[in-house]
Structure formats: C-alpha cells, structure tokens
C-alpha positions, 0 to 999 in steps of 0.5 A, a space after each residue: 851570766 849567773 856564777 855557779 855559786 849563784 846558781 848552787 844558791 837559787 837552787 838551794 832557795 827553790 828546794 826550800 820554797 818547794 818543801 814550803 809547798 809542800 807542806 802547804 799543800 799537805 796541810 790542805 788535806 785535812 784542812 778540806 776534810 775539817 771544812 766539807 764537814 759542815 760546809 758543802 764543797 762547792 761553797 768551801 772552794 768558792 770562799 777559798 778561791 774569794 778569800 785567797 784571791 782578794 788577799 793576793 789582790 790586796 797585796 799586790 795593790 800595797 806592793 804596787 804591782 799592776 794586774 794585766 788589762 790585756 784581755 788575751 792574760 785574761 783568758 789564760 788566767 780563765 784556763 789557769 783557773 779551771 785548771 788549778 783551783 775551779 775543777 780539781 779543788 771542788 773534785 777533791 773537796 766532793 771526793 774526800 768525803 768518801 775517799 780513805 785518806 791513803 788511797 786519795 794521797 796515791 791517786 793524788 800523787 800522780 801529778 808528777 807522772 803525768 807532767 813528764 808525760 805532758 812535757 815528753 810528748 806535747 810540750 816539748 819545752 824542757 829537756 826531758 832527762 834520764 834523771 827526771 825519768 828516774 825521778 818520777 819513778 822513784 817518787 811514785 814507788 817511794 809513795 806507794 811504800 809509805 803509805 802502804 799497799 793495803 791502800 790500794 784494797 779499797 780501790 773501785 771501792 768508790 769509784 766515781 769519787 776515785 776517778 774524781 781524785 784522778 782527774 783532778 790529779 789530771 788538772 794539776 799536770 796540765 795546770 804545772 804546764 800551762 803555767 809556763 805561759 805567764 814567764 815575765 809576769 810577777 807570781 802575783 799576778 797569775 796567782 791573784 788572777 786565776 784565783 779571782 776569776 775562779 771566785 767569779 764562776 764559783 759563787 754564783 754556784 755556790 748562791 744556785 746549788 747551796 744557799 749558803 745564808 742558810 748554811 750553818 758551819 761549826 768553827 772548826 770549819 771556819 777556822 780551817 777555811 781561813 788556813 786553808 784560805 791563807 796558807 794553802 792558796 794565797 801563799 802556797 800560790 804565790 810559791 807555786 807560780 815562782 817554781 814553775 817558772 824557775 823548776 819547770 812543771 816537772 820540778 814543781 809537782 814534785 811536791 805531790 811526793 813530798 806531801 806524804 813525808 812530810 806529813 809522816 814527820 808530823 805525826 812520828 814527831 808529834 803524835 807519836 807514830 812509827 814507821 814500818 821498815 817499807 815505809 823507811 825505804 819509801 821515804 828513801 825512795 822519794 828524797 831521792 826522786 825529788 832530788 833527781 828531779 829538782 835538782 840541776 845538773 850541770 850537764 843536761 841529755 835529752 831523753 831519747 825514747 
C-alpha cells in the first residue's frame, strides 16, 4: 500500500506530465496550421502518424519492450486509432483551414465535458464526483472567458468545418475512455500501436487522393511536420497513455482547459499581449477546474443524480 507521501508525490508527477501535454498539444495547433499551409491534411496526418509511430516503435526496440502479437490488442489499437489520431487528426487539420482559431479552441475544449458524460452514463468505471462535476464546469466557463465571447460570432459561420472540430472533440472523449483498455500494457505500447496501425490506413489515402511525390511543401511545413511529428504525437502519446491509466479519462482531457492558458502565458510573456479583466477570471476559473479534477481527494463520494 502506497504512503500518503508517496501518493502526494505521484500526484505531483501527474499534474506535471499533464501540463507537459498540454503544451504539446497546445502547440499542435499552429503547428497543423504551419503544416496544411502547403501540405494537404489527409498527407500531413498521414507523415504524422508514420513518423511518430516508427519512433515510438524504434524506442521501444532499444528499450527492449515487446509489442503485443495478441490479435485481439490489435484490434483495439484498431479503434484506439480511429479514435485518437485517423479520424479527429485529419477533421482538424481539414477544419482548420477555415475555422478562427478562438472558436475551433471552444469547440475543441469540450472533450473534458463529454468524457464525464462518457464515465457517468456508459462506463461507469470511476467514481464520478461533485468535484469533477465542478471541475468540468468551471474549466469549460473559464475557456469560454479567456478566449472571449466575441468567439462565439462566428459560429455556423462554417458550419460543416465546426461541426468537424466537434466530432472530433467527440473522438478524444471516447478515445480517453477506450484507452482504460490497455491497463497492464507499457505506455509504449498502445501509443506506437495505435500510431502504426493509423499510418497503415492513411497512406495509402494519402497515395489515391494527394499524390504526394508531386506535392511541393515549403520548409515551414516540414519543419512543423517533424515538431509536430516528434513532440506532439510520439511524446505527447507516450504522456497520454500514462495518465489515462493513472488519471482516468477525466483527469486526462483536462488538458483540453490547459492548452488556452498556457498558450495566453506564451504570448504575454513573449509576444507582449495583455489579458482583458474576464480573460484573468477565465484563467482563475480553469486552475481551479483542472484542480478539482486532477487532483485526488482523500475521501471520494459518488455523484448521485
């Protein structure tokens, strides 16, 4: 049985590893936004998901993990995969193209929401609390404050690229609690799996609709494929696939409310930005639901509703 001070310690390791994720996948924004300039969605996901998952794969050959040869694993990395990265990376990359940047981060921000729902009313395999309830909430208000109702002026605007962003939002809900499936499996695992089974559907889509040898990309959007490649998918996924075991799928899209602050320290801190007075409550309003939902209390209540 673990100490409370070894518990107070993994804790602390989680909300690092989930600020780390966050950042990651903050990043991934721009960096798609980079990349889809001269490179066609469906090809940039597809290098993504290749490059990224024959990294994790190389890795976990030098560190001497095996993969699964169970075909059963397989197939849930199958679903794992359509749901985390083959169908929400490519509807982003597509939407972003059209989609203002402060909308798309609402929309994008509902995952949180929506693997509450997932956990209260099909899965049913972690305590679904007031606090979380709480947490959900306040993160959600707290986004919609910091990136400002004017946001919300251009919804329906593009509504087939909105409802793209929502869907996939969708995916990352239902992929948070598929994940649980593959407790007892190294992060690796699942993460290079998923990754590479992604690659295996997407480039031949990329071969029939792009014909990517005739493509043309500037260096900007290589050099934001390899990031994005590297950093926000090998990485972040190995990260990912820790916390939703050791989080739960709640926990874990509570990184969908950190993206926004941490991407609103980067640009007061570096590009010189201001924050209005609701975006500063914002900010309070998202510690404080991240917190709420990240954090374990000692003494856990199911929410009864």
């Amino acid at each position: 049985m673990k100490t409370p001070l070894v518990r107070e310690h993994d804790a602390l390791v989680d909300l690092i590893l989930l600020l780390i994720l966050s950042a990651l996948w903050g990043a991934s924004y721009a960096l798609i936004r980079i990349g889809v300039a001269t490179i066609p969605p469906i090809t940039l996901i597809a290098a993504r998901t290749l490059i990224a998952g024959s990294i994790l794969l190389g890795w976990m050959i030098f560190k001497g993990i095996s993969m699964p040869r169970d075909p059963a694993v397989w197939r849930r990395f199958f679903v794992q995969a359509m749901l985390n990265s083959v169908v929400p990376f490519t509807l982003i990359a597509w939407a972003e193209r059209s989609v203002e940047a402060g909308l798309a981060t609402i929309l994008n921000s509902a995952s949180p929401v929506l693997a509450f729902l997932g956990t209260w009313l099909i899965t049913r395999h972690e305590s679904v609390t007031p606090r979380k309830l709480f947490g959900v909430t306040a993160g959600l208000v707290g986004i919609c404050l910091v990136v400002g109702t004017t946001a919300f002026h251009g919804l329906g605007n593009q509504l087939l690229a909105q409802l793209a962003i929502v869907a996939a939002t969708v995916c990352y809900a239902g992929a948070a609690l598929y994940g649980r499936s593959f407790k007892g499996l190294p992060a690796a695992a699942p993460a290079a799996g998923s990754l590479l089974v992604g690659a295996v559907l997407l480039v031949p889509a990329s071969v029939f609709v792009d014909k990517p040898w005739t493509l043309h990309p500037s260096n900007h959007s290589l050099l934001a494929l390899i990031a994005l490649s590297v950093f926000s998918t090998a990485l972040a996924f190995l990260i990912y696939f820790r916390l939703v075991q050791t989080l739960g799928p709640v926990g874990t899209t509570a990184q969908a409310y950190l993206r926004v602050p941490i991407g609103v320290a980067i640009g007061v801190g570096f590009l010189g930005e201001t924050l209005a007075p609701s975006a500063w409550l914002g900010l309070v309003c998202v510690v404080a639901g991240v917190a709420a939902m990240t954090i374990p209390s000692r003494r856990r209540s199911p929410l009864r509703i």
